[in-house]
C-alpha positions in Angstrom: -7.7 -31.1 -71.9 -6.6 -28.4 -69.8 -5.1 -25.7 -72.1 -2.3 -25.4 -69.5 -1.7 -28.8 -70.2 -0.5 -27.6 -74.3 1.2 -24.5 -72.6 3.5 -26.8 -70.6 4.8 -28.7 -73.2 6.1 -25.2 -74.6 7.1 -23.1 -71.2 9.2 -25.0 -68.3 6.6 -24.0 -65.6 7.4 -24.6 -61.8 5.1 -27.0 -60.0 4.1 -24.2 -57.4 3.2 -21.8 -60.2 1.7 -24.8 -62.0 -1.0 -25.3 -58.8 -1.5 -21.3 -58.5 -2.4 -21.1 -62.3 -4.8 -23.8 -61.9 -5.9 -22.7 -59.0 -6.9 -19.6 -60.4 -8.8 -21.4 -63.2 -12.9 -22.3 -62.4 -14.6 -25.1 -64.2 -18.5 -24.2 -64.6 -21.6 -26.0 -66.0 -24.5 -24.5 -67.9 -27.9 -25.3 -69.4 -28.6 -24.8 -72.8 -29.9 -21.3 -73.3 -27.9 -19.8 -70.2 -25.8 -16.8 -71.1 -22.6 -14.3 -69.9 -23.8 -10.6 -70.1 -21.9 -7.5 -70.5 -18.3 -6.5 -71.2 -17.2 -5.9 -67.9 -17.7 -9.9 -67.9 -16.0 -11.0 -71.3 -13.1 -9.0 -70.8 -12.4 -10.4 -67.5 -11.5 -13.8 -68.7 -11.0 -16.5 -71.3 -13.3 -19.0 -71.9 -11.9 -22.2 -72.7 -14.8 -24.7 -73.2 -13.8 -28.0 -72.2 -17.3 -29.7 -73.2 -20.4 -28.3 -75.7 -20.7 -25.5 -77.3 -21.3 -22.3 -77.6 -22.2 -19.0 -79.6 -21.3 -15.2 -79.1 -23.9 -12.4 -79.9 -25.0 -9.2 -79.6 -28.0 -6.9 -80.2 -28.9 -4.2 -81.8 -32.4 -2.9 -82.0 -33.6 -5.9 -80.1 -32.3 -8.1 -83.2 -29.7 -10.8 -82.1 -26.6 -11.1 -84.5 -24.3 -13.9 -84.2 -21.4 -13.5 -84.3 -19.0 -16.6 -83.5 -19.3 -20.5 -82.8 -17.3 -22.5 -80.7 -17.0 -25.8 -79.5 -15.0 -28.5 -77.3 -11.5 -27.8 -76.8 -11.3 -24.5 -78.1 -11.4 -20.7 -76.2 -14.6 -18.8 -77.3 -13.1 -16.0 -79.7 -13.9 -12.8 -78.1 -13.3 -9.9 -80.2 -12.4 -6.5 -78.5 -13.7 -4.4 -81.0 -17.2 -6.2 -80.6 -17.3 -5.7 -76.7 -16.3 -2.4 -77.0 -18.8 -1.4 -80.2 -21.6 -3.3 -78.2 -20.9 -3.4 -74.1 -24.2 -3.9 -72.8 -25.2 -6.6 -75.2 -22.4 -8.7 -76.4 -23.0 -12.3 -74.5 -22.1 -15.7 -74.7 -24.8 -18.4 -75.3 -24.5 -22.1 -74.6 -26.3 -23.8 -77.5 -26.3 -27.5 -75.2 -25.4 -28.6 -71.6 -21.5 -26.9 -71.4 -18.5 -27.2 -69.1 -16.5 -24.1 -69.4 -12.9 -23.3 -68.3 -13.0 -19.7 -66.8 -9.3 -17.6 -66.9 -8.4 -15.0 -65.4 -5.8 -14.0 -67.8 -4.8 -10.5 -66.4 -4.2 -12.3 -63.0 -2.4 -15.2 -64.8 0.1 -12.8 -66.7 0.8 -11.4 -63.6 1.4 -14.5 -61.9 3.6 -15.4 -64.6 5.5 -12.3 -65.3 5.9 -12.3 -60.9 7.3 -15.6 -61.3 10.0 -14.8 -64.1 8.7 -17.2 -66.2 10.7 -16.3 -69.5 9.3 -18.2 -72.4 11.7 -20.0 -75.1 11.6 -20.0 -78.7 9.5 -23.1 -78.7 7.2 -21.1 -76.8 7.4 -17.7 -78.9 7.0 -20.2 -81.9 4.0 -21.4 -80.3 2.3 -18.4 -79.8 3.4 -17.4 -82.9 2.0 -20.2 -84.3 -2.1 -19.8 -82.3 -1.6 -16.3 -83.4 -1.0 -17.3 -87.0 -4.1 -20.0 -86.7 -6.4 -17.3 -85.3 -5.6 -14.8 -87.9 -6.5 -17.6 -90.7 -9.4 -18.2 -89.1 -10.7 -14.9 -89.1 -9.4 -14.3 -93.3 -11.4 -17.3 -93.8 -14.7 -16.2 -92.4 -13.7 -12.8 -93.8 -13.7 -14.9 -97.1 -16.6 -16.8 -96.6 -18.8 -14.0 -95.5 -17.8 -11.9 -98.2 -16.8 -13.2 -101.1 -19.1 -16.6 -101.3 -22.2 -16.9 -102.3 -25.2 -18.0 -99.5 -25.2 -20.9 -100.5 -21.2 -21.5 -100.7 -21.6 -19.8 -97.4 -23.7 -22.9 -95.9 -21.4 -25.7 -97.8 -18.8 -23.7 -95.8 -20.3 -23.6 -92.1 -21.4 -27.4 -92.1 -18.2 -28.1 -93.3 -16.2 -26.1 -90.8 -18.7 -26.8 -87.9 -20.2 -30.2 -88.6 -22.1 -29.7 -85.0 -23.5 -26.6 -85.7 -27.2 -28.0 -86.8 -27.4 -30.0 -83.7 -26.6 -27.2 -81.2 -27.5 -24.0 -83.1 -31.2 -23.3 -84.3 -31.6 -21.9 -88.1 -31.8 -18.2 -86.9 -28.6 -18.3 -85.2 -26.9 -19.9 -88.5 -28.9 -17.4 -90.2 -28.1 -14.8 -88.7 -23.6 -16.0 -88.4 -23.7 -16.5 -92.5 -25.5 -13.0 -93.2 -28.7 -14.6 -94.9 -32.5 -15.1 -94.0 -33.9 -18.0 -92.1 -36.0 -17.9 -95.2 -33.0 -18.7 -97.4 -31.3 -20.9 -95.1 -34.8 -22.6 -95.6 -34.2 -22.8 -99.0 -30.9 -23.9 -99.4 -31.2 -26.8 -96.9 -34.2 -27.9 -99.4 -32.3 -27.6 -102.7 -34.9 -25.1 -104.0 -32.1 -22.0 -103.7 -32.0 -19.9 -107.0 -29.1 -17.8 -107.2 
């Protein structure tokens, strides 16, 4: 699904704005293993990714920390304060063969605005709403990354991303809940002492 597709059903949008938008939005394919460098790059678009998945990192003393998942039908969560802490290595990895939606969402709000597109309250309630979501999100990873123990922590990942072993190796799940691959190890084999 196109996530213009879920916007329309919220915002009246004008079948020549409609093709521009789309227009403006490239579908790409990568490999497993192939990654988007650099801030100038992240903060240039949204990534919506339409098939696969996906994991977003950075490095610090040539030590790879990750710090999201994503997968099909959702926008990679890009945080602002990561690209701007870490500009030259915050990236995006695809963890399997990925279709990605790119966005230019700077152009795209100007299109919009250009247009006089005003959105209604369904709209507002909308964004409201994926606002509200996001923020949840993020309290419950807070949550789980602070307040669980590693091995709650685990319970808590496969649950939330029940892909996550098939695409992501034990390092970068390591590495997302705040543990060692050596605990990780442990937990997986029921020999973790708390």
């Amino acid at each position: 699904m196109n996530p213009l597709d879920t916007i329309k059903r919220f915002i009246t949008v004008p079948p020549q704005i409609e093709l521009e938008l789309r227009d403006m939005m490239r579908e790409h394919e990568y490999k497993r293993g192939d990654t988007i460098r650099g801030a100038v790059n992240l903060s240039t678009y949204a990534f919506y990714i339409v098939a696969g998945s996906a994991r977003l990192f950075y490095t610090v003393g040539g030590k790879e920390h990750t710090f999201s998942f994503s997968f099909a039908n959702e926008f990679i969560m890009l945080s602002r304060f990561l690209i701007l802490s870490h500009p030259d290595t915050v990236a995006i990895q695809f963890l399997e063969p990925t279709k990605v939606l790119f966005i230019p969402h700077l152009r795209m709000k100007d299109l919009i605005k250009e247009a006089g597109i005003q959105p209604d309250e369904a709209a507002i309630l909308f964004v409201t709403t994926a606002m509200s979501q996001h923020v949840l999100a993020l309290e419950e990873r807070l949550d789980a990354l602070q307040t669980m123990s590693a091995e709650e922590r685990y319970h808590w990942a496969m649950k939330r991303y029940p892909r996550i072993t098939e695409c992501a190796t034990l390092t970068q799940i390591a590495s997302f809940l705040g543990v060692t691959k050596e605990t990780l190890y442990r937990i997986k084999g029921g020999k973790y002492n708390k």
